[in-house]
C-alpha positions, 0 to 999 in steps of 0.5 A: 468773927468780925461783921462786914463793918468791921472788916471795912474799918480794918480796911480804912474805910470807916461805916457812918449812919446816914440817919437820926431821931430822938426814938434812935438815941433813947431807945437803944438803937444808935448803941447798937450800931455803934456795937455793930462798928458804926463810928459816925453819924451825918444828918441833913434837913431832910432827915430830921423833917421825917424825924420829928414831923414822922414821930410824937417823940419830941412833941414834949420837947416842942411844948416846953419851948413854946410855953417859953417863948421860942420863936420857930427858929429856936424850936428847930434848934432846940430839938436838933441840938439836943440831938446832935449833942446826945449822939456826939457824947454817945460817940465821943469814945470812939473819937477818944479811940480813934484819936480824933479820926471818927465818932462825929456827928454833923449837922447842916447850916441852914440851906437857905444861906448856900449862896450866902458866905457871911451868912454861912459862916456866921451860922456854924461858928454859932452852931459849933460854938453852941454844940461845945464837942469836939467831935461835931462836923458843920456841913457846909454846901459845896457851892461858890458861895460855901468855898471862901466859907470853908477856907475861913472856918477851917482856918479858925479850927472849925470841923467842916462836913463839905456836902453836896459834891457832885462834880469832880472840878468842884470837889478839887476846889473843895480840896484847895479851900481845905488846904488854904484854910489849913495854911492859914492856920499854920501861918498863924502857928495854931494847931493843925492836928485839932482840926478836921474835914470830910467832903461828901462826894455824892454817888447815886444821884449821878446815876439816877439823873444819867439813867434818865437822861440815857433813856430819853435820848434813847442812848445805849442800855449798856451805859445805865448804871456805870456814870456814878462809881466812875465819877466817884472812881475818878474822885478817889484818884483826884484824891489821891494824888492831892493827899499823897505823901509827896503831893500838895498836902505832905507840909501840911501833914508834917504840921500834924494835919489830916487828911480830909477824906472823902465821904461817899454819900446818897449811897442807897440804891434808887433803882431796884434794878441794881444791887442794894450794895452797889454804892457800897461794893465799889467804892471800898477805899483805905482813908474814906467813909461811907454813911449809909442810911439804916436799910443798906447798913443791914443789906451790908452786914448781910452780903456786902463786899469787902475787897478793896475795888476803887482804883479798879477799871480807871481808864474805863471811867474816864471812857465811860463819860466819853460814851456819855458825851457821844450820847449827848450827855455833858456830866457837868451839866448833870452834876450842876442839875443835881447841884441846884436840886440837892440846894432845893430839896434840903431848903424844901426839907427845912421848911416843911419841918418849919410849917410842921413845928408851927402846926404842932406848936399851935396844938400843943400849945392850945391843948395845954 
């Protein structure tokens, strides 16, 4: 009988793990997820500052490059491309399976450069060249700055995990970037079909950061909860009407270009207060992904839901940012908060993981 995961996928909404580390590849785990339906995996700064500052498991690695002369920088990349390529071979058969639509890996440029788009741009020509697999996403801030840079490496037939979206006027901005870049290439007469994208809507923050706002107003209870699955709601329906046999994209498509789905991410639960499958449950949508980090991949395999619910109670969705505005909460502001914070904290992440590879290459180095 199939798994929850299974039967999402069925409903064309393919599962991602939100999560990697070097114990995760050598010790079997990703092989089981990737049994268990699991068709791709996103990474960020954050995940792999816990992964190698949390773990002893690269400290060979780390030695080795130093004793030949890496530089900070080239440790960093030295042990995340080493894991980035290690999960894109072991899911290049489901991207062979499933004809280029899933078994990706993506992994972030550098988030200092997010205001930086020659720099952007730079750096994930470098990183995807470096990788040298089909199936690797570079993940690009969906800031002004990253836009032009999204047109630019779409158009060169670069794949492009846009991240951090959190306003619906930005994420139709991402949309048109994609389909300038996809336009681009097909002016030159270069392949549409080998090229692909996902933009990764993020969901739970929104209501982390609204439930706060509510509070300290002292807006109405009844409003905690609701700001996230109607933002995401709304996107979907943005989405649809863009990807719609009819709409702006179907010459593309007729070119052999892909749709670029959205991505349903920061889907953990934050408040114990709320279902651990919130985020999940409510946003079952056909031609969508969901990465989910390892505690709610098994929440979802034990009760999740699979009944297709996204485009339920739209009208109450728009109403629900009504409500937000007569409490004196304006959601874009709110998403240009969570934005600016989402740029900070991966930059943080990145550099603590850097302050932590130094300390541990001056050990390594010193007790070898």
């Amino acid at each position: 009988m199939p798994n929850t995961i299974q039967r999402l996928n069925d409903l064309g909404q393919s599962i991602w793990c939100d999560n990697l580390s070097r114990p995760m590849l050598d010790g079997g785990e990703l092989r089981r997820l990737i049994d268990l339906g699991l068709v791709g995996i996103t990474t960020n700064p954050t995940i792999f500052m816990k992964a190698i500052t949390g773990s002893k498991a690269y400290d060979e690695q780390i030695a080795a490059l130093a004793g030949d002369g890496c530089d900070l920088p080239q440790l960093y990349e030295g042990l995340v491309l080493a894991d980035v390529g290690a999960a894109a071979d072991a899911l290049r058969p489901v991207h062979e399976r499933t004809h280029g639509l899933d078994g990706y890996v993506s992994l972030e440029v550098n988030p200092r450069l997010a205001h930086d788009t020659d720099a952007t741009i730079a750096e994930a020509r470098r990183l995807f060249h470096a990788l040298k697999r089909p199936n690797v996403f570079i993940k690009v801030p969906a800031t002004p700055a990253g836009l032009p840079a999204i047109r630019t490496l779409i158009a060169e037939g670069i794949n492009v995990n846009v991240t951090l979206i959190f306003a619906l006027e930005m994420y139709e901005r991402v949309m048109e970037a994609y389909l300038a870049g996809l336009h681009e290439r097909a002016r030159r007469g270069e392949n549409l079909a080998g090229v692909s994208s996902v933009a990764s809507f993020f969901v739970s923050r929104v209501d982390t950061l609204v439930d706060k706002l509510l509070r300290t107003k002292g807006g109405s209870p009844q409003l905690e909860g609701r700001a996230a699955v109607a933002n995401a709601k709304l996107a979907y329906a943005r989405f649809e009407q863009v990807f719609a046999p009819q709409g702006p994209f179907s010459k593309l498509a007729a070119l052999g270009a892909r749709v670029q789905r959205p991505l349903w991410a920061s889907t953990s639960t934050k408040d114990p207060a709320y279902p651990d499958t919130k985020y999940v449950d409510s946003l079952v949508a056909p031609h969508s992904v969901n990465t989910l980090p390892p505690e709610t991949i098994a929440a979802v395999l034990d009760h999740g839901k699979t009944t297709v619910a996204i485009r339920d109670e739209l009208p109450e969705a728009q109403r629900c940012f009504e409500q937000l505005r007569a409490a004196g909460i304006n959601i874009d502001d709110v998403t240009d908060q969570l934005l600016t914070e989402g740029v900070h904290a991966f930059a943080k992440s990145f550099d603590d993981l850097l302050a932590n590879l130094e300390t541990k290459r001056t050990r390594l180095t010193a007790a070898r």
